[in-house]
N, C-alpha and C positions, 0 to 999 in steps of 0.2 A: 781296670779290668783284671779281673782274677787268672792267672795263668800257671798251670802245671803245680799246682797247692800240694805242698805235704802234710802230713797230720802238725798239725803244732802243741808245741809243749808252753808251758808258762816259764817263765824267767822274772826272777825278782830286779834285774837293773831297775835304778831310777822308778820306783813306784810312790810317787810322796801320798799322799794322804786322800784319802775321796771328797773331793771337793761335788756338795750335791746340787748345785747349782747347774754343772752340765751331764749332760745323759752316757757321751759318747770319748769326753776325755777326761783327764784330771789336770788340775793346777794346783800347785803349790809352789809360794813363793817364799824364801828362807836366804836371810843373811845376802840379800840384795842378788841372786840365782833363781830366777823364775822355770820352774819345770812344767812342761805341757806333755801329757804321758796318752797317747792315741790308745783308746782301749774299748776297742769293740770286736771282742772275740768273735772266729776263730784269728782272725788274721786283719785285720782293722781295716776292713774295706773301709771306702770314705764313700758312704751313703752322705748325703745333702744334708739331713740331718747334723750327720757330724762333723761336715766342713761349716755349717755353719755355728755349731760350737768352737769350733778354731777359730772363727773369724769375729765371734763376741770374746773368746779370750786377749787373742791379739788385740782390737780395739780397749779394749779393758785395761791394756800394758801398756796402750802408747802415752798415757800420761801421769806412768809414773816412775820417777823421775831418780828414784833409787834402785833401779833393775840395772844390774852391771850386764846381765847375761840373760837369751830365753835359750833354752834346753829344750830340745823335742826327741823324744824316746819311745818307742812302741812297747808294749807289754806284750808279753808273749816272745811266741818264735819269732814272729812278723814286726818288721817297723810298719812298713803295709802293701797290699796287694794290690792298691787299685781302685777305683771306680765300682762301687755298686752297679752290677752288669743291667740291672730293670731299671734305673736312672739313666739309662741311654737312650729309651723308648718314650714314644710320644712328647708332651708337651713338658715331662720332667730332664728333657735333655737342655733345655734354653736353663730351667733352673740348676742343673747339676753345670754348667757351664760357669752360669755367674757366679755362681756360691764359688767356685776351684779359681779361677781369674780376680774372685775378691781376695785369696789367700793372698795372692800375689802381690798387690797392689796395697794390702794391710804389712806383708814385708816389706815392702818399700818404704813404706813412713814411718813403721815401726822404732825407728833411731832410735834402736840397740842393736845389739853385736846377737845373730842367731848360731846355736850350733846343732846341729843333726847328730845323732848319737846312734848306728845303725848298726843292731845286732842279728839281721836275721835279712831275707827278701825285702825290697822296694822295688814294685813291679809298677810300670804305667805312671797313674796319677803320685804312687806315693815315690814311685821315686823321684820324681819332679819338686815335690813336700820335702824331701830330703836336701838335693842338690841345689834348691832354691835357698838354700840356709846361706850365710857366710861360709860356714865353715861346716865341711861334715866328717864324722870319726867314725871308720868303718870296720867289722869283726872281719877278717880276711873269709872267712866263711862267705860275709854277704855276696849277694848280689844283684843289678842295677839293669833296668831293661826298660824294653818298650813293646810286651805283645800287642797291643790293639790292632795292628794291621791284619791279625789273623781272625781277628772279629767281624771284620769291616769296616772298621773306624778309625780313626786319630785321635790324638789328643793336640788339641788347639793350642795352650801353654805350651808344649812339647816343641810343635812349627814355630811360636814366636821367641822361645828362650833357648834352644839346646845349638843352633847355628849361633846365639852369642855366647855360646860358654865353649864349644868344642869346633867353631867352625860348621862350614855349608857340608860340605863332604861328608866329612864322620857324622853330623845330624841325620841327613837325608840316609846316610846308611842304616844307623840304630834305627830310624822312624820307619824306615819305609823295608828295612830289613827283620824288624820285629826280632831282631836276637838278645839275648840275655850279657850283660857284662860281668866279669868279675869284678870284686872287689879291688884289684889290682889294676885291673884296666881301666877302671873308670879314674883311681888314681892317674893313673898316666897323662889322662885324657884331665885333666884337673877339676873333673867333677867333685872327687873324694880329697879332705886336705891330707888325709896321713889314714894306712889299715895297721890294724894292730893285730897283733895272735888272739884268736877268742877270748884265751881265758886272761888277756890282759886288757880288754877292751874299758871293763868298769875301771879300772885303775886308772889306764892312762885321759880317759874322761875325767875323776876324780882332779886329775893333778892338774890338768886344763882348768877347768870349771875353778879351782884353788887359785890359779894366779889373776882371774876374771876377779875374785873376792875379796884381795888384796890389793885390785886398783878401786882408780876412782871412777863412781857411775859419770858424771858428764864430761871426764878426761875421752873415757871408753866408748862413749855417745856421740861427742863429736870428734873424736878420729875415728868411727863410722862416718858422720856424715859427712866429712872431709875427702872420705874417699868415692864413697859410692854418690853423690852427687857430685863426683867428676867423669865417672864413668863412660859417659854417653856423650862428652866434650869432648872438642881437642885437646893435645896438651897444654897447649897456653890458657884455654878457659879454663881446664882442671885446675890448673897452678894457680890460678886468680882467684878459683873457688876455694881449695884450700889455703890459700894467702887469707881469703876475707874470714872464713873461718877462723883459722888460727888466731889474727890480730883481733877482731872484733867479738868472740866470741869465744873461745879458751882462754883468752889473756885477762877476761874479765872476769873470771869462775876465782872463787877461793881457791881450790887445790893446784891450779898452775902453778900461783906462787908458792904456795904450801911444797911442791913437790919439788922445786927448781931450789929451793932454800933449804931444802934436807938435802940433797944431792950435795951445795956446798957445805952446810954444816956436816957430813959424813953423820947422817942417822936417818933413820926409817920416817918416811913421811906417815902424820899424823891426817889421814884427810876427812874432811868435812862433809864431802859427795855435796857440793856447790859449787 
């Protein structure tokens, strides 16, 4: 849902190349750093259309198998606003539901490491698109909300994931408080991993995105799935998942031992990304 819009400017962060396959985003994948750049000006509302352009992209990346990193970035002022507000009405609100709950669930499987790259507003749906990353890098400028309650509406993702990332309390507040966060706050609240000064924000993405390219894709792949498939376990199930993980499925990849034998040989591992 679009809330309190200012004019928007364009910004060149992260714009790789127009890939004409989708309508509503771009992809480009480069030296094993997959970038998904949300671009449907003014402010990348997420019409149905263009979540389900996210969700042929991400399906497109879950099997392959040299992607150290996906990168999602908005073009423009906006990472994004929201929900296309006429996708709430009639029979396109069942579709604008599944299309936004299949991003979700295409995260989930995706095993790779995501990062949010957020220089501008994440209002409603996109900020859920943002904070549902792994990891998100925020311009101290942005900011992080939930108007829908002033619409008459919710966001369904919102009730089932923001009480697991921020607790019951502070959920039911943002949700049902419809107030905007800072950048800083949502840090706090461990929505955002790290805000940076605006004009430092492409750099220190840069520098991230740089050590994501200098490892290994299935070291990176599964120490995601090590963790986040312990998540929703107890400790002892977490630990036995990442036990099986580790024994039976790191220890089997070329680069474990490739990495463990440079460490002793003191020199830079050479990896194979297998």
């Amino acid at each position: 849902m679009v809330d309190d819009l200012e004019d928007p400017h364009d910004s060149d962060i992260y714009a790789p190349p127009r890939d004409t396959s989708y309508k509503f985003i771009q992809l480009a994948t480069v030296q094993g750093i997959s970038r998904i750049t949300l671009n449907r000006p003014p402010a990348n509302v997420l019409s149905i259309d263009m979540m389900l352009d996210l969700n042929t992209a991400f399906e497109s990346l879950e099997y392959q198998r040299d992607v150290k990193l996906v990168v999602l970035v908005g073009a423009g002022k906006y990472f994004s606003a929201g929900f296309e507000l006429a996708d709430h009405l009639g029979d396109r609100a069942y579709m604008m539901l599944e299309a936004f709950g299949r991003i979700f669930e295409n995260l989930g499987k995706l095993d790779k490491p995501t990062l949010a790259v957020v220089g501008g507003p994440a209002l409603g749906a996109g900020s859920l698109l943002a904070v549902g990353c792994d990891m998100v890098l925020a311009a101290q400028s942005a900011k992080f909300g939930h108007p829908e309650i002033k619409g008459g509406v919710f966001n369904t993702v919102a009730a089932a994931l923001l009480p697991r990332l921020v607790g019951r309390k502070k959920a039911l507040e943002m949700i049902m408080g419809g107030a905007s966060l800072t950048a800083g706050d949502a840090e706090r609240l461990g929505l955002v991993s790290r805000v940076c000064p605006d004009d430092k924000l492409e750099a220190e993405a840069g520098a991230l995105i740089q050590r994501f390219q200098e490892s290994s894709a299935p070291v990176v792949q599964l120490t995601r799935r090590a963790i986040v498939g312990g998540l929703d376990l107890s400790f002892t199930e977490a630990l036995r998942h990442a036990e099986d993980v580790y024994l039976n499925q790191l220890m089997g990849t070329a680069d474990a031992e490739e990495g463990l034998r440079a460490i002793m040989e003191k020199r830079r591992p050479a990896w194979k990304d297998r």
